[in-house]
BATISE-898641 format. One record per residue (C-alpha): x negated, y, z; residue in three letters. Coordinates in pm, whole numbers, plus 50000, padded with zeros to 5 digits. Example, Ala and Ser with C-alpha at 12.3 -4.5 7.8 and 13.67 -1.06 7.14 Angstrom:
<recs>
487704955050780ALA 486334989450714SER 
</recs>
This chain:
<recs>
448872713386072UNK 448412703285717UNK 448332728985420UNK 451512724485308UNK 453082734485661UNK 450712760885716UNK 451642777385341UNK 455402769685466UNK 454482789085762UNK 453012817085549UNK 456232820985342UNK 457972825685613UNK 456222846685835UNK 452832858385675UNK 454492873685413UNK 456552894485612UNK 454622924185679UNK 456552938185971UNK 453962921686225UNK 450802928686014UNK 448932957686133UNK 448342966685740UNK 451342969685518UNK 452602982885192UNK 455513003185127UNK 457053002784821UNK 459913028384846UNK 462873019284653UNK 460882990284519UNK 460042974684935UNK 463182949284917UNK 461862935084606UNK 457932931284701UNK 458372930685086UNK 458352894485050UNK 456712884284756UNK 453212902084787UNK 451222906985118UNK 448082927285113UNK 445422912685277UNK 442382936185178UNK 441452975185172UNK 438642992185049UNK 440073023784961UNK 438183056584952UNK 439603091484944UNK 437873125284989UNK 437593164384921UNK 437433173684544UNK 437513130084442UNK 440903123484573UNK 441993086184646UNK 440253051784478UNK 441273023884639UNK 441482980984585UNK 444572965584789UNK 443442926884747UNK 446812909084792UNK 448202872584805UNK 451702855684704UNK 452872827984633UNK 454082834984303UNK 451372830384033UNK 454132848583780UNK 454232880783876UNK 454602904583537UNK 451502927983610UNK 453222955483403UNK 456072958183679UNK 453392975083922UNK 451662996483680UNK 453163032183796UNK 454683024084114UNK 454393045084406UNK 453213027384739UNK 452013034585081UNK 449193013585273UNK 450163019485599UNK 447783013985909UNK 449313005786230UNK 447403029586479UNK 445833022686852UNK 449753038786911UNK 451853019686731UNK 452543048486453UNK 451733041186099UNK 449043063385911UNK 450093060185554UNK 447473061785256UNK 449553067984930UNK 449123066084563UNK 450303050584250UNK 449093018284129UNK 447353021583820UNK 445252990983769UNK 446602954883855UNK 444582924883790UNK 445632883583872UNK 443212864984076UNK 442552827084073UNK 445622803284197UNK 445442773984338UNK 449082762884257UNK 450632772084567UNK 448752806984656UNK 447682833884414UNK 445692866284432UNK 446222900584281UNK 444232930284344UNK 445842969684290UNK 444252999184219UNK 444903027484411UNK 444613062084250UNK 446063094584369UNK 448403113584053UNK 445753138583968UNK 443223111083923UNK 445803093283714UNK 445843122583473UNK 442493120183369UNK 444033101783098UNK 445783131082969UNK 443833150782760UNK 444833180882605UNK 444343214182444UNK 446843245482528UNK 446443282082611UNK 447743300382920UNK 448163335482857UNK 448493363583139UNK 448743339883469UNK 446393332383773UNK 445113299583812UNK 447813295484084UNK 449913300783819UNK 448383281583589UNK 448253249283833UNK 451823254783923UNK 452743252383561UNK 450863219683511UNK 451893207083837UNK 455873210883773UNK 455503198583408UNK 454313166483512UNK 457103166483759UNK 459833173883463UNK 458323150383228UNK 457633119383466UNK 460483107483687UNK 457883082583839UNK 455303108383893UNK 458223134084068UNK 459183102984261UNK 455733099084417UNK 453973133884397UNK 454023170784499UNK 452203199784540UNK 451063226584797UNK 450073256184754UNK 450773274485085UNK 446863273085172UNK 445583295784974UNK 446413333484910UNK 447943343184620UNK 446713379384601UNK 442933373384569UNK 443043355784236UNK 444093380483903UNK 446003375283597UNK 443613363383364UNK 444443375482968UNK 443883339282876UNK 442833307183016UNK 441993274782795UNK 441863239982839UNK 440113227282553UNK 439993185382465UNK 439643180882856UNK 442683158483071UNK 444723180383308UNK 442653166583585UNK 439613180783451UNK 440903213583424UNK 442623216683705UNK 439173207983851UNK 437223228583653UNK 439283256983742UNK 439263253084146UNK 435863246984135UNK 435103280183915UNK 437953297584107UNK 436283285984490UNK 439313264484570UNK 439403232484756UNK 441993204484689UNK 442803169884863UNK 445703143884841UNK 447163140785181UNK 450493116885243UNK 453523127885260UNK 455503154285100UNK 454303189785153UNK 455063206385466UNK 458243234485373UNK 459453204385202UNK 463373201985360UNK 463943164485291UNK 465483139385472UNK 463873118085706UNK 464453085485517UNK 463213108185212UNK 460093115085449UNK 459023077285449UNK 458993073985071UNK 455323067884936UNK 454733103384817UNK 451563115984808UNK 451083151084793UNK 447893180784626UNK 446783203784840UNK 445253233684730UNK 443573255685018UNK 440873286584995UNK 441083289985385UNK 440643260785572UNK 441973275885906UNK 445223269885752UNK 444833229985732UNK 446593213886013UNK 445543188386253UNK 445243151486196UNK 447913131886401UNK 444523115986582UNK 444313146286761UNK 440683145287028UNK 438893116986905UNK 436633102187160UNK 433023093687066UNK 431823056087236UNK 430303024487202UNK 432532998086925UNK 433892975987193UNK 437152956487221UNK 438202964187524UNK 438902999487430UNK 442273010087490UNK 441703036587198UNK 440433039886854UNK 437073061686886UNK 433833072186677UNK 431163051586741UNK 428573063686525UNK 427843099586495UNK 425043115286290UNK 424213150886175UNK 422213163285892UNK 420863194785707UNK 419273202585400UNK 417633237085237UNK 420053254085017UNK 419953283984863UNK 419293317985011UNK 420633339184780UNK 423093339284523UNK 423093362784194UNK 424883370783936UNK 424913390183595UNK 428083392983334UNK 427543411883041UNK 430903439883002UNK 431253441682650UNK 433903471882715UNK 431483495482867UNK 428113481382672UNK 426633471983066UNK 425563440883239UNK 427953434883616UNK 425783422983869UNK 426653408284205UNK 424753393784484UNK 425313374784821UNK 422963364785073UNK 423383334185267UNK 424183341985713UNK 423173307285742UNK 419513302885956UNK 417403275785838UNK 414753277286033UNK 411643295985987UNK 409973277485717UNK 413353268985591UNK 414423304085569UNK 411343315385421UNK 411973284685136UNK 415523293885117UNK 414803330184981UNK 412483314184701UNK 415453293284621UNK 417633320884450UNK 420773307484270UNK 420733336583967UNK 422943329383697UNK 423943348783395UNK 427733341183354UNK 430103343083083UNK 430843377482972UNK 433643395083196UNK 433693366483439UNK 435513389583698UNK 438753407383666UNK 436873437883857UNK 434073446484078UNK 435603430484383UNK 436793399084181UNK 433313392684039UNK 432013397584398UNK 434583375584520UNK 433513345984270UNK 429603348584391UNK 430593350084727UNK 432273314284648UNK 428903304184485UNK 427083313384795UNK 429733293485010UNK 429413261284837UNK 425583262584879UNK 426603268785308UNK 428843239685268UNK 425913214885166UNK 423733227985451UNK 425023211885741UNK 427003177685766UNK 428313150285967UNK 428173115785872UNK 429843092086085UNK 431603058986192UNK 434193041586385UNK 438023022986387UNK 440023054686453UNK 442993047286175UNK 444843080486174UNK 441563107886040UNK 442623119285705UNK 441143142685501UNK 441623175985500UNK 442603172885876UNK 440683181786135UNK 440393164486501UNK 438463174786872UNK 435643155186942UNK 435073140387345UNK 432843118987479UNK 429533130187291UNK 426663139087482UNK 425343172287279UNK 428483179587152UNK 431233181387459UNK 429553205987675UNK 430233232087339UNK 432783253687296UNK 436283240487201UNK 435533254286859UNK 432423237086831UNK 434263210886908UNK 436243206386623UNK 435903193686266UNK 436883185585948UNK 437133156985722UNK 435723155785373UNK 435193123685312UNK 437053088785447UNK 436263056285364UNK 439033028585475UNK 437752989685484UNK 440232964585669UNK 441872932785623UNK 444632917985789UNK 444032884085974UNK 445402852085876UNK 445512817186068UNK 442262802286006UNK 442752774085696UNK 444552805185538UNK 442242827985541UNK 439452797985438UNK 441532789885138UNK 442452830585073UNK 438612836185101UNK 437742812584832UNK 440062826084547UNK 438832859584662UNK 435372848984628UNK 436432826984307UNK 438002864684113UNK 434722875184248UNK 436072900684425UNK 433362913984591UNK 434082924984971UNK 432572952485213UNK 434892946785464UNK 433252938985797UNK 434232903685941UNK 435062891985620UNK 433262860885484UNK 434172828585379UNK 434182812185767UNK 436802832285985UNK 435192844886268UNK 435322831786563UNK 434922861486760UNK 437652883286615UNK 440522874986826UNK 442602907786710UNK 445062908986447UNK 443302929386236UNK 439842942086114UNK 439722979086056UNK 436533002085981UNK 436203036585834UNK 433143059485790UNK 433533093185752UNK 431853129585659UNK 432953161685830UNK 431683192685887UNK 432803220286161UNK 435913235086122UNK 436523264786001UNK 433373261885746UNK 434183269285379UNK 435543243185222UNK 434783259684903UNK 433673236184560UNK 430463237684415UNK 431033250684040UNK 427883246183793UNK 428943256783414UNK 426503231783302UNK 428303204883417UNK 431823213583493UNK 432203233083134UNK 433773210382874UNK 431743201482597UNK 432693227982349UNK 432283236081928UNK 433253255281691UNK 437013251881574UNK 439323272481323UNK 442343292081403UNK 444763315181220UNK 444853347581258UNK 448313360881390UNK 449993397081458UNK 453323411081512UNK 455833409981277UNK 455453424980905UNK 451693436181029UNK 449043424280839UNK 446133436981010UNK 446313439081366UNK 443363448381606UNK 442463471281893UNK 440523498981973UNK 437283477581955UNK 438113455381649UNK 439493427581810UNK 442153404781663UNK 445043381581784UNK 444283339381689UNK 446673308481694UNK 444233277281750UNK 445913249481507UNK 446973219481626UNK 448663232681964UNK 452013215882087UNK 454823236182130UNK 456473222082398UNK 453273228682575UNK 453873267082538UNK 457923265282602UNK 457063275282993UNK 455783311482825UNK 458363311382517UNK 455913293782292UNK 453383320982351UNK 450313302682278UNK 451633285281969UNK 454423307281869UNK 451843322781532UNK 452373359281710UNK 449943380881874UNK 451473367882208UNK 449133336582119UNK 445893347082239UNK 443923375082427UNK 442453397882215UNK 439393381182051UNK 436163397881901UNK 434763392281633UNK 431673392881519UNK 429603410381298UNK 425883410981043UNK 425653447281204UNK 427933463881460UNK 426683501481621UNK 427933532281755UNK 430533541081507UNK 428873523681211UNK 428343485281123UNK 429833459180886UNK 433333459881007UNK 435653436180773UNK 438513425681020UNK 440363392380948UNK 443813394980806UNK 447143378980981UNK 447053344480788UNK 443313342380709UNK 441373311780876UNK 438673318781087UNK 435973296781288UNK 435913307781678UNK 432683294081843UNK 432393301982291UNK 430373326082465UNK 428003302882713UNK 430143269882631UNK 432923287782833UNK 436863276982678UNK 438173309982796UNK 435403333282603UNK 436193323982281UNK 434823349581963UNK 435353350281577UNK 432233337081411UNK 433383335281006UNK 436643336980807UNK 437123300680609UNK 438783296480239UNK 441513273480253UNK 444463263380000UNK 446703286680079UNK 443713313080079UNK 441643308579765UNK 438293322679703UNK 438253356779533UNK 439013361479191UNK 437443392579081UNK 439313417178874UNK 442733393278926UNK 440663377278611UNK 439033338178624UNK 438343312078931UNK 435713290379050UNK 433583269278934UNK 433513289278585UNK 433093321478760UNK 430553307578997UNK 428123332878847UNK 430293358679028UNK 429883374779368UNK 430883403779618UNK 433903413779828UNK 437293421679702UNK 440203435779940UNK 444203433879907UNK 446393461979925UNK 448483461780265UNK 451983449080141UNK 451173447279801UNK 448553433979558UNK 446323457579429UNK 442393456479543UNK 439443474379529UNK 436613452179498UNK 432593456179517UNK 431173427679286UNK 427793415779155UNK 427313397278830UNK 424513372278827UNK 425273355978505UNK 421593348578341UNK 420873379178091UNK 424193396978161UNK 423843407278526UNK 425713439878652UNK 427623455278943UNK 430863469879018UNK 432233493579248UNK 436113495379167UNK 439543508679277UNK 442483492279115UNK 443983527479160UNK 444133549078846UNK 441423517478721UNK 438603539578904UNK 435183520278812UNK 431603524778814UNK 429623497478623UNK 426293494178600UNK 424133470278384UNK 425363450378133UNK 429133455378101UNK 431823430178005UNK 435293422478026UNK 436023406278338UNK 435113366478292UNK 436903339878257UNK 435023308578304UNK 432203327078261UNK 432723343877942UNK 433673380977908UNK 433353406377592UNK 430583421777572UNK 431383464077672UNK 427753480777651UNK 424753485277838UNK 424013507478121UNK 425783529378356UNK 429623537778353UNK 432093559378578UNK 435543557778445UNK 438643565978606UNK 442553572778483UNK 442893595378700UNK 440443628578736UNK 436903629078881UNK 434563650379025UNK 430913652579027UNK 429563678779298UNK 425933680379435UNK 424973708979678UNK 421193713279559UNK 422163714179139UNK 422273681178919UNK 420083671878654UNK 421663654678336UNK 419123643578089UNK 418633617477816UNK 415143619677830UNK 414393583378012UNK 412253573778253UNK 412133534478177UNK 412423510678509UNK 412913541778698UNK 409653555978710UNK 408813586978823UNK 410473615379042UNK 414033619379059UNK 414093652778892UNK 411313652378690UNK 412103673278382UNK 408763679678208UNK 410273682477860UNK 413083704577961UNK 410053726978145UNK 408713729477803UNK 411513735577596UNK 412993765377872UNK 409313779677875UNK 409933779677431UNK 413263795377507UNK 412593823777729UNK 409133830177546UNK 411443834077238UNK 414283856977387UNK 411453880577526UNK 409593886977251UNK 412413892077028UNK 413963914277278UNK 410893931777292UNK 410863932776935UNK 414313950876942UNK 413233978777152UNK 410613986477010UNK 412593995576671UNK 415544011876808UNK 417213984776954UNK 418263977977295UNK 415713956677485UNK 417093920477612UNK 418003917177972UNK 415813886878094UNK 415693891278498UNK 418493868178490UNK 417303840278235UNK 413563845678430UNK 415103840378784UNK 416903809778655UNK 413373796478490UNK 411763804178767UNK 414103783779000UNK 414213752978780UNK 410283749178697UNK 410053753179138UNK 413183731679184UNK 411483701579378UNK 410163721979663UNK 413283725179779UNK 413473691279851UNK 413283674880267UNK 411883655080479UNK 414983632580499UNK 416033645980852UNK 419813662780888UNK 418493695580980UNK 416353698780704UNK 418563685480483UNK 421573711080586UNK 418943741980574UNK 417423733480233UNK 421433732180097UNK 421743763780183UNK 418663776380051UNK 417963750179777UNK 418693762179384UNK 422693748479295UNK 421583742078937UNK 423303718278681UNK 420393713578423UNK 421543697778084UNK 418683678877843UNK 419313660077526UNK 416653648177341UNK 418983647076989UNK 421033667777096UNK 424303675777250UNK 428063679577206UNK 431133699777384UNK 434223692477176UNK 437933699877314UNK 440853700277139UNK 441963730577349UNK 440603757377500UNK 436753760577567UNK 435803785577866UNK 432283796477945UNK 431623826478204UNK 428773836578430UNK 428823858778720UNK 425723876278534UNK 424023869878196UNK 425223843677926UNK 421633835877740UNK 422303816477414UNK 419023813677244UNK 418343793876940UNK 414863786276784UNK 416333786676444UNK 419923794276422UNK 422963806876619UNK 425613799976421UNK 428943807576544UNK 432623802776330UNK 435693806376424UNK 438743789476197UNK 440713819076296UNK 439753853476451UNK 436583861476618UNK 436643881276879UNK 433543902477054UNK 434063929877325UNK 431473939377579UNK 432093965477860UNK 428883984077842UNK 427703985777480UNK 427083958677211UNK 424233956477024UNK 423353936076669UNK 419843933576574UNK 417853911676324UNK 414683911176200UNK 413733894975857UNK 416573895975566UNK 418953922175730UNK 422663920175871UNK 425233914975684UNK 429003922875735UNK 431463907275531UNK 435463906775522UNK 436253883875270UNK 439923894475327UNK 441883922075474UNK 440043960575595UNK 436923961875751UNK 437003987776029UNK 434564003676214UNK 434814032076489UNK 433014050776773UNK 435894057276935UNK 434254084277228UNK 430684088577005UNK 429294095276688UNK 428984067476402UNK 425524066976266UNK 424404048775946UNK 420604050475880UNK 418774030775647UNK 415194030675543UNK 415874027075136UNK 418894042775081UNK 422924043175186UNK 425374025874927UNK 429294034974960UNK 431284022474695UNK 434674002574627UNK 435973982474349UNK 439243997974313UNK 440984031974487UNK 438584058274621UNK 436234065074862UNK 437834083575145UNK 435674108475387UNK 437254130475630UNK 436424150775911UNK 437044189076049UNK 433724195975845UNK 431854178175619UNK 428364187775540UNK 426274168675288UNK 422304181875329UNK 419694168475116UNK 415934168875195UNK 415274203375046UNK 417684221775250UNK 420454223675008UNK 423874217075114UNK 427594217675072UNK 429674225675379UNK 433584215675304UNK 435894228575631UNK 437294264275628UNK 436494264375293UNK 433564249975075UNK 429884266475088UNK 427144254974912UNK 423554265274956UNK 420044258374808UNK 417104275374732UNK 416884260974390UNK 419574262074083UNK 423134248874103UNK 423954231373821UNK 427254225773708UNK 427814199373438UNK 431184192073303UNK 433434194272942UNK 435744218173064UNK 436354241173420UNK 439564249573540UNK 440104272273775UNK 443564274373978UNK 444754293574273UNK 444894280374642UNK 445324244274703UNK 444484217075020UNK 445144176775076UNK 445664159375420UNK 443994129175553UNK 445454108375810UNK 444224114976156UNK 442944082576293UNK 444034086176708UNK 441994063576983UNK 443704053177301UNK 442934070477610UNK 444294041477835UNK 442074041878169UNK 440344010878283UNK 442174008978616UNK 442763974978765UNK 444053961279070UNK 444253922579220UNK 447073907179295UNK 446223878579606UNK 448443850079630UNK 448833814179829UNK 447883783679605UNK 450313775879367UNK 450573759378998UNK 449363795878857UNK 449243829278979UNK 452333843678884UNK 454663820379039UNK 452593814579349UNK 454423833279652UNK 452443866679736UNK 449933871879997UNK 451163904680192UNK 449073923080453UNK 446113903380379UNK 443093924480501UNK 440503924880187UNK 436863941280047UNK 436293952179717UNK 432673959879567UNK 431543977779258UNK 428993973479067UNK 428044003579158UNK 427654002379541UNK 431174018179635UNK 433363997679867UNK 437003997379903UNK 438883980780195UNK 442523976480274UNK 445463959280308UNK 447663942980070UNK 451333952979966UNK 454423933780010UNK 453583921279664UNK 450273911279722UNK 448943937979530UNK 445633960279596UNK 445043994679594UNK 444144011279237UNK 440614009179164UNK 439994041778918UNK 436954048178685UNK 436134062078369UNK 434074029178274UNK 434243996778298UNK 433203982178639UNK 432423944978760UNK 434073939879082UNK 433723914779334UNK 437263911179595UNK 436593892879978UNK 439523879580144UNK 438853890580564UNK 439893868380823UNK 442003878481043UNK 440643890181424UNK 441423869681688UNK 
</recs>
């Protein structure tokens, strides 16, 4: 036959597949290619965890075919089996390349790749919030379905291997610059779930039987593999490759083991309750004696992520998985043979072996893993020659047994078919190995915005965490969860720390991010999921600080610190440090009632650097009021102690002028007493002395229980010094009191004026006394009036006693007047005038007249006999005490000065009982609580 019958013969009948013992089926597209393309090659490779990779080496006798026409298309290699049924193997092309031609035969080679293979090529980042990783899969998994017509034409899913309940809603799970293969990987590998491609749509799938045949491929997804059905091979029998065998069997059949692990450990830090979550799992598996002894040196310990389990059990659950995938590598089978219908993920009954089918029925049975399909069709001899060289020619390399480029002479069947295979027993955990070092994706830092609910502009938790919207997310990724993820609410993320120069038990550096601010998130342990808060970022819409709402950068680059907004509005309070060279200060400020302290050298607030120059120092300024309070007394001096040398209250000069002042006020009071005077009272003035000179003992070792005893011991004195001097000025009022003594003591001169009236009244006796040029008592205008209004007035003088007036008379009255000289004489006016002496009376005068009776009345001067009884009047708080509402039946103590003590009850009108005395009396009122 020449070549040009024998490639008439091919066109005719090679190219129809329906006698070839390999085929392809195209689906929809089969009418189309069922006669233009013929595959004559497999090498195709499919397993647990790697899916399907396969070459289909294919003639025609087209050398035109468009290659883009089979990019995407779903087809089925389908292997005629030792019982007539076809054993499909189906993908979607996703690599085509043209082969040499020789002008009247051509060569193409497919790729075969299963769908989640194919979306290795889709990378993406997106957030899943509040789903399992069922869930999460399932999303994925339908999406592609919606957006791809040609991926829902030749995929599905199953998910009815694996049980729901054990795997937990998870706050938030992250695929981060990885494709949707990846992930999905990453997470059944993390997660402890196996997954395969297996032909055929999944098994609750209701279509119809023509449906059925399509070339759909389908993901499985199992966590028990007792659930996995059998492969259509059914009991495989183990023999010798002959080919008079009736039946497909295993003819090469090899075990293995390996030391793995002995122990499996883990450690998650719980941030919530400050402690590390440990779990453990010891391998059932025996090794041997030396290889169990090796196997407990061998500890897997790991410190995961932070809360890598949901809970106790779930964490247990995920090391138990750990431990599983190390049993999985322990024990294998590799083997060997023609039998056309094993698939993976199936399981079949082994017969025939030697050491194997005197076991149980059990032991009997297991599971692939791993299936590698290598076959060709056979072609009439000058064919396959000339097929052989273009393969050879595209250099396409072939492991297929038998073929070369001589046919050979001993194959006599229609086909060539060879697998090798890895199973292990069923019922073994199929479970994934999961290593974070390697099945992580490679992570770094990003930004994100900080989001919160609506018209919230700081939103956190109990522990400080904050809400984040990662930029550059798709929408349409996030319309399965109504955009949460990408929707710039708090539904975007889990709660996310952040983190902190100092964070303790109810103290740190706590400055939470505000909804809009842009912050950098780094990973805990490269993980997606664990994301944290590392920094807040400046950005156009958020520009640097500008201190004091005054000046920007670069001219106030000088300036430093932290400023805050007011929530909904735009005030700030601000702490800021001035490092401009020679004019450095700091500020603590409130844009409330422009509260300030300043301290150093003060300006106006800069712009570009430049502000007016305010002074030099310290300043505390407010428009509102302030209050200085200090439990053990406060020291306010202008004597300096340059660069802050020294102790805090040292107060040497103020020593030494109170040591001049009470030296001065003693020994003039002493001076008093001792001529007639009334001595000064200087307990007071010495207790106060001695308190100040002794005032740093008082002071503690730092501790809080020394600190709170010496407050309640330590001297409460505010001590004023001035070195030039000092000045109290008020418009107003001016109010000094003291609970005891007021000491004014001046080493030259108390001067005291008044524009008006000046007013002195003491309760027990007043006293004037000077020593040197006298007293004097002047009333430049109006009467001068003195009276002893229960006593007697006394006038004594050393030199002599001068009454006179300018103008009028001289008025004396009194029931009786006597005037008595030294000698004894006298004149006695009252009831009558008598005058006595022992010397002469002398009576001097121009003329005497003598009349009859006759008598002149002074005015009586009368003194008030008002009492000095008081009561109190108790009231609640109020603008002033007589419009503040009355405090009735208020239980209270009142003390005298004099040791009595009156208690009672007050009136409806808040008023006290009547204290009565002929004196005056200091009293001292306590308000009692009320028994419980």
């Amino acid at each position: 036959m020449s070549l040009a019958d024998t490639l008439q013969a091919f066109a005719s009948s090679a190219l129809n597949q329906s006698n070839r013992a390999i085929r392809l089926n195209w689906g929809k597209a089969q009418s189309t290619l069922d006669e233009v393309l013929v595959v004559q090659r497999i090498d195709i490779k499919e397993g647990l965890y790697t899916g399907i990779e396969g070459h289909l080496t294919c003639l025609s006798t087209r050398s035109d075919l468009p290659l883009k026409a089979f990019l995407g298309l779903p087809v089925a290699v389908r292997l005629v089996t030792d019982r007539g049924a076809l054993h499909d193997i189906c993908g979607l092309i996703t690599d085509v390349r043209a082969g040499q031609s020789d002008g009247s035969l051509a060569t193409y080679q497919l790729t075969l790749r299963d769908a989640l293979s194919v979306l290795e090529r889709r990378v993406n980042t997106r957030i899943f919030r509040t789903k399992s990783v069922l869930d999460v899969i399932e999303t994925l998994l339908k999406e592609w379905q919606s957006k791809s017509p040609a991926l829902a034409r030749a995929f599905d899913f199953d998910l009815s291997a694996t049980d729901r309940s054990r795997y937990p809603l998870r706050e938030m799970t992250v695929q981060f610059n990885e494709s949707d293969a990846d992930f999905i990987r990453r997470l059944c590998r993390r997660e402890g779930i196996a997954w395969f491609t297996a032909a055929g749509k999944r098994a609750q799938d209701t279509s119809s039987a023509r449906e059925a045949s399509l070339p759909i491929h389908t993901l499985v997804f199992c966590d028990d593999p007792m659930k996995l059905p059998q492969a259509s091979a059914g009991m495989v029998r183990y023999h010798r490759e002959a080919a008079t065998e009736e039946r497909d069997g295993i003819t090469l059949w090899s075990t293995s083991q390996q030391i793995v692990s002995g122990s499996v450990q883990r450690a998650s830090a719980d941030y919530k309750s400050g402690k590390m979550a440990q779990s453990s799992q010891i391998s059932i598996l025996d090794q041997g004696e030396a290889g169990n002894d090796l196997a407990q040196l061998l500890a897997d310990n790991v410190i995961d992520v932070p809360h890598a389990g949901d809970s106790h059990d779930d964490y247990q659950r995920l090391t138990t998985a750990r431990m599983l995938s190390h049993e999985l590598q322990a024990a294998s089978v590799e083997g060997a043979g023609g039998v056309r219908d094993l698939a993976v993920g199936r399981w079949f009954e082994l017969t025939g072996h030697p050491e194997i089918s005197h076991q149980t029925v059990e032991q009997r049975q297991f599971m692939i893993t791993r299936l590698h399909h290598r076959g060709q069709n056979n072609l009439p001899k000058e064919l396959n020659e000339r097929a052989q060289w273009l393969f050879d020619s595209s250099r396409w390399s072939s492991s297929v047994p038998g073929a070369s480029s001589v046919a050979d002479p001993m194959a006599t069947s229609d086909t060539r078919y060879h697998n090798s295979f890895s199973c292990v027993r069923r019922g073994v955990a199929l479970t994934p190995a999961y290593d974070p070092r390697i099945d992580l994706p490679r992570v770094h830092p990003i930004t994100a915005w900080v989001v919160g609910p609506q018209n919230e502009e700081v939103h956190c938790d109990e522990l400080g965490r904050i809400k984040v919207q990662l930029q550059g997310l798709n929408p349409e990724d996030h319309a399965h969860a109504q955009g949460a993820g990408a929707s710039g609410t708090d539904a975007d993320s889990a709660y996310v720390r952040v983190s902190s120069s100092w964070a303790g038990n109810g103290y740190g550096h706590d400055t939470l991010p505000r909804v809009g601010m842009e912050v950098a998130l780094d990973f805990l342990n490269g993980d997606p999921d664990k994301m944290f808060v590392t920094g807040v970022l400046h950005n156009g819409p958020n520009m640097p600080a500008t201190f004091s709402h005054t000046g920007a950068l670069p001219g106030n680059r000088f300036l430093s610190g932290m400023k805050t907004k007011e929530i909904k509005a735009n005030r700030y309070n601000q702490l800021r440090f001035d490092d401009t060279p020679g004019q450095i200060s700091s500020q603590l400020a409130s844009e409330h009632a422009a509260s300030e302290l300043n301290l150093g050298y003060l300006t106006q607030p800069r712009t570009d650097g430049h502000g007016q120059a305010r002074g030099e120092g310290a300043e505390l300024r407010t428009d509102a009021a302030a209050a200085l309070r200090a439990a053990q007394g406060i020291l306010l001096t202008t004597y300096a102690r340059n660069k802050a040398t020294g102790q805090m209250l040292d107060r040497e000069e103020l020593n030494q002028l109170l040591g001049q002042c009470t030296e001065l006020f003693k020994s003039l009071g002493d001076y008093a007493g001792q001529h007639g005077g009334k001595a000064a009272d200087g307990a007071g003035q010495n207790a106060l002395a001695g308190a100040f000179k002794n005032w740093d003992a008082s002071s503690t070792n730092g501790s809080q229980d020394s600190a709170a005893a010496t407050a309640t011991a330590a001297p409460a004195i505010l001590a004023f010094g001035a070195v030039t001097g000092s000045v109290a000025v008020t418009p107003k009022t001016q109010l000094t009191y003291a609970g005891e003594n007021i000491d004014q003591v001046a080493q030259q001169h108390l001067q005291l004026m008044s524009g008006q009236r000046f007013n002195a009244t003491a309760g027990q006796g007043m006293q004037l006394f000077a020593r040197g040029t006298g007293i004097q008592a002047i009333a430049a205008e109006g009467p001068m009036l003195l009276q002893a209004q229960n006593e007697a007035l006394t006038a004594n003088a050393q030199k002599g006693v001068k009454i006179s007036t300018n103008e009028n008379e001289v008025l004396i009255t009194a029931p009786t007047i006597r005037l008595v000289a030294e000698d004894g004489s006298y004149i006695k006016i009252g009831a009558g005038v008598t005058m006595g002496t022992k010397g002469d009376i002398k009576l001097l005068s121009a003329s005497h007249q003598w009349g009859g009776p006759s008598t002149e009345q002074a005015t009586k001067t009368s003194f008030s006999n008002a009492p000095t009884d008081q009561r109190f009047r108790l009231h609640y708080p109020g603008e002033s005490a007589d419009t503040a509402p009355a405090a009735a039946n208020q239980s209270y103590r009142i003390t005298l000065d004099d040791g009595r003590v009156i208690e009672g009850k007050s009136d409806a009108n808040g008023l006290t009982e009547l204290v009565k005395d002929d004196a005056m009396r200091i009293l001292k009122i306590d308000i009692l609580k009320p028994a419980l």
